[in-house]
C-alpha positions in Angstrom: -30.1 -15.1 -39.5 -32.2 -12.8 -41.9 -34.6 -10.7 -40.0 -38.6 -10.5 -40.9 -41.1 -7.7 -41.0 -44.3 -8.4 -40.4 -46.7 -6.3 -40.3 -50.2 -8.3 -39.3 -52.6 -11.1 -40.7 -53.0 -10.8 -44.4 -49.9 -8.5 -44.7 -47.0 -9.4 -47.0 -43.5 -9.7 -45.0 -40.8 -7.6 -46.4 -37.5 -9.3 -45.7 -34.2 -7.5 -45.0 -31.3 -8.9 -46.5 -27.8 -9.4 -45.2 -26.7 -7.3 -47.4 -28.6 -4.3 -46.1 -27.6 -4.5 -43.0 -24.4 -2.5 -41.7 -20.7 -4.6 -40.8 -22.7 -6.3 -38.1 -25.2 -3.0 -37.0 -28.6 -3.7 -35.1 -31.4 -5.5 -37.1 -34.8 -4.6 -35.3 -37.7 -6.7 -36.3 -41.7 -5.8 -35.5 -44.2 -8.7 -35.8 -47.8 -8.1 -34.7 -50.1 -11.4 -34.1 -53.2 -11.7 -33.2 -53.5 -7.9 -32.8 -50.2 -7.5 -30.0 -47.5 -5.8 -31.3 -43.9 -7.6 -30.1 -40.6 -6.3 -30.5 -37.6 -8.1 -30.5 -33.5 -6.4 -30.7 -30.7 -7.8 -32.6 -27.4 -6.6 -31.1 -23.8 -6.0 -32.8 -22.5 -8.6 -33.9 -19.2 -9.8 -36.1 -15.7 -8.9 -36.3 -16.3 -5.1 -35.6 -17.0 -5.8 -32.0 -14.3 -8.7 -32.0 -12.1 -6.1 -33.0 -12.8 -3.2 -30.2 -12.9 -6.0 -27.3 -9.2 -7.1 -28.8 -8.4 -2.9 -28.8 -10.0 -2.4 -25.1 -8.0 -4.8 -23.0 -4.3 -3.8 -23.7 -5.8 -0.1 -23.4 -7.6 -1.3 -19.9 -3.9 -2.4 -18.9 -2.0 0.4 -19.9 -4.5 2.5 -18.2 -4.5 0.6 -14.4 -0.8 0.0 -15.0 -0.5 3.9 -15.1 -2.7 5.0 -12.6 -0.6 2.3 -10.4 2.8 4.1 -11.3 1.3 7.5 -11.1 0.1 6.7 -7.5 3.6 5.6 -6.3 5.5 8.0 -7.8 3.4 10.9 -5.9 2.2 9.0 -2.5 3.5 11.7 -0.3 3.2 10.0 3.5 3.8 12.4 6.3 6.6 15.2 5.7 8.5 16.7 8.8 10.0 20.5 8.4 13.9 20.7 8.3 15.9 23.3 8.8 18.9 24.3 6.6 21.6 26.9 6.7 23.6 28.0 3.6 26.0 27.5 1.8 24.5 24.6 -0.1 25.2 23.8 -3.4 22.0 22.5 -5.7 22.9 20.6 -8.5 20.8 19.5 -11.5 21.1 16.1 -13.8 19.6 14.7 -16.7 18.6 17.7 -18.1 17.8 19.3 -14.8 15.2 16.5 -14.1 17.3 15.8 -11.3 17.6 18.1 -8.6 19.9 17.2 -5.6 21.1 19.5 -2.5 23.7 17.4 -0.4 24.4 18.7 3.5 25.2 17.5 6.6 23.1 16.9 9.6 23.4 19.1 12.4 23.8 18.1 16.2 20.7 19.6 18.0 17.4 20.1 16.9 16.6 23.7 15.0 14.3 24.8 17.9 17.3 23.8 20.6 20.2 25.3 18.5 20.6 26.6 15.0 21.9 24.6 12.6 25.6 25.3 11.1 26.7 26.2 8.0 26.1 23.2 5.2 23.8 21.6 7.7 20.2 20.9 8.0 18.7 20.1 11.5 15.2 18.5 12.4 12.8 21.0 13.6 12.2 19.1 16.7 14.1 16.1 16.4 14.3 13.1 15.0 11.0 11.7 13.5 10.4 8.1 13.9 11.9 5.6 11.9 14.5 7.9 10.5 18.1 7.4 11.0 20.1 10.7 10.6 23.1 11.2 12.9 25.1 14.5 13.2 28.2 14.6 10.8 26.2 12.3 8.6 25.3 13.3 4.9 22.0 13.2 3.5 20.6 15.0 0.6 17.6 17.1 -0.8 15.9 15.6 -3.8 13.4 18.1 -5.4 13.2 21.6 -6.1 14.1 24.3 -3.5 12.8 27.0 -5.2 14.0 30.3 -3.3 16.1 28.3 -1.1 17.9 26.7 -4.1 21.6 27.2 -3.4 21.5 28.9 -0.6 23.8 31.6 0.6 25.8 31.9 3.3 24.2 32.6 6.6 20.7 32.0 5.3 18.2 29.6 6.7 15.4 28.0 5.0 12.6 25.5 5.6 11.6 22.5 4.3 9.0 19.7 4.5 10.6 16.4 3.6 9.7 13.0 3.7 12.2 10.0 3.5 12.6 8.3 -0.1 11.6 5.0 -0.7 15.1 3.9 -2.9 17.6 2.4 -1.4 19.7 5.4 -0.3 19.4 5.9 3.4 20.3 9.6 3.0 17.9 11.0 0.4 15.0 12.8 1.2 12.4 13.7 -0.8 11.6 18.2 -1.0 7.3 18.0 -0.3 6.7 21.2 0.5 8.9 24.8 0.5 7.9 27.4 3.7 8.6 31.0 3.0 9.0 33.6 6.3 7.8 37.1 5.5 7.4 40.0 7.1 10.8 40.9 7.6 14.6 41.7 6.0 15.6 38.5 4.8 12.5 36.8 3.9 11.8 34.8 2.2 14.5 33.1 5.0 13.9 32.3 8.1 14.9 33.5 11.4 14.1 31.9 15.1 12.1 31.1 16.8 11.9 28.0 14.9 8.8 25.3 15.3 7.8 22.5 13.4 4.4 23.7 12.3 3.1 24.0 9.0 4.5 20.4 7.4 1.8 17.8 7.3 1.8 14.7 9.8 
């Protein structure tokens, strides 16, 4: 299509060719009759536009597909707070991407008796839907921080959350809470409580 200029009655047309106009651009023609002006749009057209529509959905995809992953991967669900007595060993894999703190559970809850050493003991017992029986290992997945291989005699505190692979015994380091005020902080020392992990 070849778009006209017209300018009025009596009025020569000037015609633009297609080879003036841009790989496809918009092509805006004015006509007036009978003294109204009316104005009429060409949009984009051609293989340019063919050619982003064909770029836009796989980058659509890869876009939802990552949001999607990026979602899972940092959903965190309620956390409880755990407490752990040293010595526990951290150890780091694939390039330290890895982090994993192995214990075992304790027999009473932190706020009815302190956990032994190696252990780690629900604040105020069990949480719901969690299986965790004393002698029974688990493990911490996630950074410790201050609490990372902890020494002997030392007790720190942790929010955790139970992972969503298939190992029963993993749970996933949320959140790290630091006691100050006193000799060994950033340790802790009872009385213990649950507070400060969120439900």
């Amino acid at each position: 299509m070849t778009p006209t200029f017209r300018a009025g009655p009596n009025v020569s047309a000037r015609t633009v060719g297609p080879a003036q106009l841009h790989g496809g651009e918009v092509a805006t023609s004015v006509q007036v009759a009978d003294g109204l002006l009316t104005h009429s749009k060409r949009h984009r057209e051609g293989f340019d536009m063919v050619k982003l529509s064909w770029l836009a959905i796989p980058g659509a995809l890869a876009l939802g597909c990552g949001s999607v992953w990026v979602a899972n991967a940092q959903a965190p669900g309620s956390s409880y707070a755990v407490y752990c007595r040293g010595p526990l060993s951290t150890f780091r894999t694939e390039g330290g991407k890895v982090i994993r703190t192995p214990f075992k559970w304790a027999k009473q809850a932190a706020t009815k008796e302190n956990p032994g050493a190696g252990e780690c003991a629900w604040a105020d017992g069990t949480p719901q839907g969690v299986e965790s029986k004393p002698g029974d290992g688990g493990t911490l997945v996630g950074n410790l921080g201050p609490f990372d291989s902890m020494p002997v005699g030392t007790i720190g505190k942790v929010c955790v959350s139970k992972a969503n692979s298939g190992q029963n015994n993993d749970f996933i380091v949320r959140e790290i809470l630091r006691q100050l005020g006193h000799e060994t902080a950033p340790f802790h020392r009872p009385p213990f409580s649950g507070a400060g992990c969120s439900a």
